[in-house]
C-alpha positions, -999 to 999 in steps of 0.1 A, spaced: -175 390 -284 -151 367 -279 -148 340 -249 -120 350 -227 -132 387 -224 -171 379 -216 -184 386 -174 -215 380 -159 -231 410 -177 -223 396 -209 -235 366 -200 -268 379 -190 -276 396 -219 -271 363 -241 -300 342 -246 -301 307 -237 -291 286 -273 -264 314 -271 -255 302 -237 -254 271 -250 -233 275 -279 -208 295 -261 -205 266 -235 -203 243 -265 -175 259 -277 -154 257 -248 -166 216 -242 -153 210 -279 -118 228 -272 -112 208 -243 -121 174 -260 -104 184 -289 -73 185 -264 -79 151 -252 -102 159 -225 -128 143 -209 -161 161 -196 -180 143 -172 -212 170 -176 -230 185 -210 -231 223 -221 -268 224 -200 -251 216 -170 -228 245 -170 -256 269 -186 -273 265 -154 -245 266 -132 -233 303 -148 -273 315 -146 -268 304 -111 -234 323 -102 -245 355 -124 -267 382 -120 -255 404 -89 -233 432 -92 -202 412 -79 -206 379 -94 -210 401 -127 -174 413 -128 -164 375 -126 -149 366 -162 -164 338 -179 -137 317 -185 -126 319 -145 -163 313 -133 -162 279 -157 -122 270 -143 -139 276 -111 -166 253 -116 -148 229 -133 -121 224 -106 -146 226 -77 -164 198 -88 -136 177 -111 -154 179 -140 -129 169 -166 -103 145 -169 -74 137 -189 
């Protein structure tokens, strides 16, 4: 499945190296468009097992729940 169309129950159903890899993914687009990420892939793993796993949060796309993580906490820098 691809990035941008994954939610929380998705997300659930992945295990955690997939997790990880799918976080990875996104840390290497951003660096690869000069980027700077202050945290690693675990850091965001846990903060999406965190946020998911309730019938609202699980309607949350992916990629929002990470800009919203992201932003709330400045996690990357240009």
């Amino acid at each position: 499945m691809k990035i941008d169309r994954m939610d929380g129950h998705d997300w659930i159903e992945l295990n955690e190296n997939q997790k990880k890899e799918m976080v990875q993914q996104i840390i290497f687009r951003w660096k690869k468009n000069d980027f700077k990420v202050k945290v690693g892939s675990d850091y965001f793993v846990e903060a999406l097992n965190s946020f998911y796993g309730n019938d609202i949060t699980n309607t949350e796309k992916l990629t929002q729940v990470i800009a919203m993580i992201v932003a709330a906490e400045n996690l990357i820098t240009n």
